[in-house]
Backbone as JSON, one array per atom type, in Angstrom:
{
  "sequence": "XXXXXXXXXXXXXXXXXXXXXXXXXXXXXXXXXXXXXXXXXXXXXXXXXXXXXXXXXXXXXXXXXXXXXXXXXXXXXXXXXXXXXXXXXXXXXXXXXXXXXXXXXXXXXXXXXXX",
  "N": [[-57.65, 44.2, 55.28], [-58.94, 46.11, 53.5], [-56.79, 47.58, 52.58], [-55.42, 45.43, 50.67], [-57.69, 45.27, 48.53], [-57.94, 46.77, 46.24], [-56.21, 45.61, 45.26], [-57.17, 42.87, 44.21], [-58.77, 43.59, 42.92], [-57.95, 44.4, 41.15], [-57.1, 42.21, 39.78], [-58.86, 40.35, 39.93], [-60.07, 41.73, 37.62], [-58.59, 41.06, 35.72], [-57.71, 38.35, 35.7], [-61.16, 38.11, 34.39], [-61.07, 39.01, 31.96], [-59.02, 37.1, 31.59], [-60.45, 35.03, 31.16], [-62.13, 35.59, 29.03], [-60.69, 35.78, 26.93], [-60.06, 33.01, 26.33], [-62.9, 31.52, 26.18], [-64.71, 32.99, 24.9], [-66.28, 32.9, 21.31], [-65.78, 34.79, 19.35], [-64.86, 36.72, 17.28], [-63.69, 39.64, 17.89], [-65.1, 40.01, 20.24], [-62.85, 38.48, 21.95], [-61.12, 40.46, 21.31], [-61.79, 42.77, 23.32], [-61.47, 41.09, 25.04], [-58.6, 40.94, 25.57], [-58.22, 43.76, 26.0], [-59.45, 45.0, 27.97], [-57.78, 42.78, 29.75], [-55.47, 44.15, 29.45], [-55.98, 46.91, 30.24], [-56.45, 45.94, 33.41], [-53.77, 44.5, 33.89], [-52.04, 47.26, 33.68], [-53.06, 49.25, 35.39], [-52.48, 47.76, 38.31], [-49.91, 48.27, 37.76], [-49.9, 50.95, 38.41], [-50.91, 50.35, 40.54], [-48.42, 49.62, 42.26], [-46.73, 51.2, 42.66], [-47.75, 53.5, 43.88], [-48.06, 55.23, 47.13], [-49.41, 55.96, 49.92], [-50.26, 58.92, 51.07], [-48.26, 60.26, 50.07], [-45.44, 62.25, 48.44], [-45.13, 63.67, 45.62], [-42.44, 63.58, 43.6], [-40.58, 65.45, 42.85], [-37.49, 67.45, 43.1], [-36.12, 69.5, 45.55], [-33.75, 71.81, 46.46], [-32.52, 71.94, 50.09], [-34.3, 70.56, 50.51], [-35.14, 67.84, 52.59], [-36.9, 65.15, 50.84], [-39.11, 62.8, 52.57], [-40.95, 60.29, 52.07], [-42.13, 59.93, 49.01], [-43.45, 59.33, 45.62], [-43.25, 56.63, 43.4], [-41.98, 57.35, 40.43], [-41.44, 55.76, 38.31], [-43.28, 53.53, 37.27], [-45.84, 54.67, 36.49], [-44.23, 55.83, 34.07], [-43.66, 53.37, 32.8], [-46.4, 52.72, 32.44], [-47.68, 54.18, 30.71], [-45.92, 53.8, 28.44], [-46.83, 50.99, 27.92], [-49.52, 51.8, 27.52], [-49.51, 53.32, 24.9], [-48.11, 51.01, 23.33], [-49.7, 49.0, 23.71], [-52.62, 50.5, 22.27], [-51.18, 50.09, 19.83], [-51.12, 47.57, 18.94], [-53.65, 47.01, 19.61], [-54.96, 47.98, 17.3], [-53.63, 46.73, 15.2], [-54.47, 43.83, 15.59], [-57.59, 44.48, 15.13], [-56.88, 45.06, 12.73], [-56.49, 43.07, 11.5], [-58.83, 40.87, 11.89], [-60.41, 42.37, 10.9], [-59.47, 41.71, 8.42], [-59.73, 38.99, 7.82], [-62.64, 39.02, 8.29], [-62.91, 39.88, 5.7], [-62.16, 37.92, 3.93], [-63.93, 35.46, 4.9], [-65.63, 35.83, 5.79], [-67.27, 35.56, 8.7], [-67.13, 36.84, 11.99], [-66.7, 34.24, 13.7], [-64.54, 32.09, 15.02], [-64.6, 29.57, 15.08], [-65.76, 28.97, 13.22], [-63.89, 29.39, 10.98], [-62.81, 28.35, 8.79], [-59.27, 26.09, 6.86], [-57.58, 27.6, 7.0], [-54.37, 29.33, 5.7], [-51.1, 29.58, 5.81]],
  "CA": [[-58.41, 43.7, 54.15], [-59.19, 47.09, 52.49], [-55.68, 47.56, 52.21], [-55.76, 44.45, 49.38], [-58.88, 45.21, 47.88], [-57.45, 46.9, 44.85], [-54.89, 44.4, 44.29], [-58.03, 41.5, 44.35], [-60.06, 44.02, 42.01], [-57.33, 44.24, 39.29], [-57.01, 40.3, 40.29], [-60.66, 39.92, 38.93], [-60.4, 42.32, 36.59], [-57.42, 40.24, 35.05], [-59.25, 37.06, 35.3], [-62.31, 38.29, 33.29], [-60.23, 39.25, 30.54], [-58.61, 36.13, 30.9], [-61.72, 34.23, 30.88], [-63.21, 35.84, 27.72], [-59.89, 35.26, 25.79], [-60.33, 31.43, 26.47], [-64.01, 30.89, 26.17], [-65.3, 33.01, 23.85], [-65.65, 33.22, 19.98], [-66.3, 36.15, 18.37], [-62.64, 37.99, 17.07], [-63.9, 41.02, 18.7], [-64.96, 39.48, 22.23], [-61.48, 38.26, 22.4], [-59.98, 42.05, 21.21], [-62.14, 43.27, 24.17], [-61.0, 40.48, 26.55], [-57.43, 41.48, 25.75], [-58.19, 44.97, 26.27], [-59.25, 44.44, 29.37], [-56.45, 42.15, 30.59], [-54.43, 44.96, 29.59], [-55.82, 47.5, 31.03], [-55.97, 45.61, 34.38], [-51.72, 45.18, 34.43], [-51.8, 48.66, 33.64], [-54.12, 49.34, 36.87], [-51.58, 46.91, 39.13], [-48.68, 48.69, 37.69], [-49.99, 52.01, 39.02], [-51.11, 50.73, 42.14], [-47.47, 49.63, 42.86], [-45.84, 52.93, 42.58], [-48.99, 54.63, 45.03], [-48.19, 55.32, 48.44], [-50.52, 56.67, 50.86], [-49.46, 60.57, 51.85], [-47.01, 60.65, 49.18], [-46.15, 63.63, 47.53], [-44.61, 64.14, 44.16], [-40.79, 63.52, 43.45], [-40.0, 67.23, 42.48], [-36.42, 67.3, 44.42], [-35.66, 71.15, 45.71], [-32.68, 72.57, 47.07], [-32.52, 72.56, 50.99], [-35.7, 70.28, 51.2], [-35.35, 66.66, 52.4], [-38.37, 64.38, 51.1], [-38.51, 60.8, 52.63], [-42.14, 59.72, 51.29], [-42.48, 60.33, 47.98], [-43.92, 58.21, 45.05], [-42.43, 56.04, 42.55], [-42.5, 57.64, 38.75], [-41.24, 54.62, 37.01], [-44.04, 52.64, 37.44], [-45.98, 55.62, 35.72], [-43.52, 55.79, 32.78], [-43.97, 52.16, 31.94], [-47.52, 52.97, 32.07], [-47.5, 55.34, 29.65], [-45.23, 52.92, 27.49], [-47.83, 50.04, 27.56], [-50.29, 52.14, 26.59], [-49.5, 53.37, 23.67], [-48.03, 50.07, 22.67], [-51.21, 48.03, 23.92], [-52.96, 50.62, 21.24], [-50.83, 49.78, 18.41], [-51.49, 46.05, 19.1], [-54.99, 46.46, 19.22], [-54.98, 47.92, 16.15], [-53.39, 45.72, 14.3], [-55.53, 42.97, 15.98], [-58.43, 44.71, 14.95], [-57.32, 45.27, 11.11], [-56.52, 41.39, 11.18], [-60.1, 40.77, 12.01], [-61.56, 42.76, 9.63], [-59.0, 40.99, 6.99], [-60.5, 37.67, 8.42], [-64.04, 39.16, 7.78], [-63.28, 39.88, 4.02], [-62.14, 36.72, 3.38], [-64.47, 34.17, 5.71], [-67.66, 36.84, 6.12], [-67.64, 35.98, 9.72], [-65.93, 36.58, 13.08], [-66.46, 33.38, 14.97], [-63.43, 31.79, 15.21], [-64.93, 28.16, 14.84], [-66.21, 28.44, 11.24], [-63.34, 29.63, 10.07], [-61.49, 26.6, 8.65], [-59.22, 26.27, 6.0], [-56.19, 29.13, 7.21], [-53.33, 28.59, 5.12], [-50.42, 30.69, 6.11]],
  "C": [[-58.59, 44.78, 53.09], [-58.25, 47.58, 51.98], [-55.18, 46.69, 50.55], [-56.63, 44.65, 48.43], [-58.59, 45.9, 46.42], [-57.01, 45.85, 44.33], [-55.85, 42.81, 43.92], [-58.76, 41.94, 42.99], [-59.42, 43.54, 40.93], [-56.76, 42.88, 39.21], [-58.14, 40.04, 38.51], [-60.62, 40.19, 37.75], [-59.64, 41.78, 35.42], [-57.73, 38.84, 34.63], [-60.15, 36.9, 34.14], [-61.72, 38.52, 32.04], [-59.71, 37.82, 29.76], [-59.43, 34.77, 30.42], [-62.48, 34.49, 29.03], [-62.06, 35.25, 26.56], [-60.41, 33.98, 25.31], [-61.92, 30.89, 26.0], [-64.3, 31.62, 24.75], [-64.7, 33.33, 22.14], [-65.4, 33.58, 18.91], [-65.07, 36.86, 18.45], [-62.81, 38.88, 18.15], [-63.93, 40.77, 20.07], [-63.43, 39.44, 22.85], [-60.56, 39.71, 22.41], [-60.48, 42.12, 22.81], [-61.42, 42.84, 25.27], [-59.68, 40.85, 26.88], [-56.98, 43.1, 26.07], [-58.15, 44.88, 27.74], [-58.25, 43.61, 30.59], [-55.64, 43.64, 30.33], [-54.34, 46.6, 30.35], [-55.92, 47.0, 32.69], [-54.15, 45.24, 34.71], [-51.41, 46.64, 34.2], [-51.99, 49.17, 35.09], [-53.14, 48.87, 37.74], [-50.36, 47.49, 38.54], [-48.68, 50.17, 38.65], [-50.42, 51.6, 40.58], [-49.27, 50.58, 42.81], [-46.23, 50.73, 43.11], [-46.56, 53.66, 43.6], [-48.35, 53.89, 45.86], [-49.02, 56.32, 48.96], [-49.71, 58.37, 51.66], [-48.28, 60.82, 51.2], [-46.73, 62.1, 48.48], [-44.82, 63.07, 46.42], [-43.18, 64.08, 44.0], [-39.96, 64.85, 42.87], [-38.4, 67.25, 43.43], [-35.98, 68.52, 44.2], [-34.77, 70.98, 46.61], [-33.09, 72.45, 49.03], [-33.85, 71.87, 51.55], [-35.5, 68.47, 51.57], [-36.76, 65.29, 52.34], [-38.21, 62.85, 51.46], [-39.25, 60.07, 51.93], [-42.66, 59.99, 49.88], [-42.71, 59.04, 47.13], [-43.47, 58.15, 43.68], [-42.81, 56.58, 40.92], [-42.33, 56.55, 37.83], [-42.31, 54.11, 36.82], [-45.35, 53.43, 36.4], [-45.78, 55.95, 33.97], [-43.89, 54.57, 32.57], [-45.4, 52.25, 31.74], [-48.06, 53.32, 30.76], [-46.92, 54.59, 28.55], [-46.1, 52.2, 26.95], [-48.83, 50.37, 27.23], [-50.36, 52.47, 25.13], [-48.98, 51.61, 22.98], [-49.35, 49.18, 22.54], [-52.32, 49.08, 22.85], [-52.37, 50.3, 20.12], [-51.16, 48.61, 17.86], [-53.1, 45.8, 19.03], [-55.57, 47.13, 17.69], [-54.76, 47.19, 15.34], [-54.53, 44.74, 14.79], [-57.34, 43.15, 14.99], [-58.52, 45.07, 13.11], [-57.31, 43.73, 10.54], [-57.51, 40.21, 10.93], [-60.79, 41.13, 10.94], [-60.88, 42.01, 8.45], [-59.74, 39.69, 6.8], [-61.91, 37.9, 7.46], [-64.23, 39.05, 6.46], [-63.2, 38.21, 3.23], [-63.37, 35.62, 3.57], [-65.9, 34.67, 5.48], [-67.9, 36.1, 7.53], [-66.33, 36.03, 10.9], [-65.85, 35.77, 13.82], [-65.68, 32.58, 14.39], [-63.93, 30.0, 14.75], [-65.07, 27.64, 13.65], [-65.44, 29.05, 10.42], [-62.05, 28.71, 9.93], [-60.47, 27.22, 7.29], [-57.67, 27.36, 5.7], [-55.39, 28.25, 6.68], [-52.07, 29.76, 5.32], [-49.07, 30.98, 5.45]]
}
């Protein structure tokens, strides 16, 4: 069971994110909720690369390692972060464009989008 218990957390933690997208409706709530989703696949990307007693992929001369742990999983990390900031940037200047126009951020009373 404790074995799983990460993989349930960044479950949840994936969930709640995806819950706030959907329900609520304040621009910003929703940035947050998508933050959150994103850092939970981030979270579940790194657990799948961890092994238990792993060491480090360094490969030396004369040394054979059998257990070692996965870097890719790491690197895409690292990828989706910075991208998942560029995205919430924009998101977040889109919002404020919203604001100038509408004067608010709930999503309901703003009728009228013409694109």
């Amino acid at each position: 069971m404790f074995k799983y218990l990460a993989y349930i957390l960044c479950l949840t933690l994936f969930f709640v994110g995806l819950y706030g997208i959907i329900v609520k409706k304040n621009l910003f709530k929703i940035i947050i909720s998508f933050i959150i989703m994103e850092n939970a696949l981030n979270l579940f990307f790194i657990l799948l690369g961890y092994r238990k007693s792993a060491t480090f992929p360094i490969f030396l001369k004369n040394i054979e390692q059998t257990n070692i742990v996965d870097p890719v999983p790491q690197a895409l990390v690292l990828t989706s972060i910075v991208i998942g900031l560029s995205v919430t940037i924009l998101m977040v200047a889109i919002a404020l464009r919203i604001y100038e126009k509408y004067k608010t951020f709930d999503i309901t009373e703003i009728k009228n989008l013409k694109g």
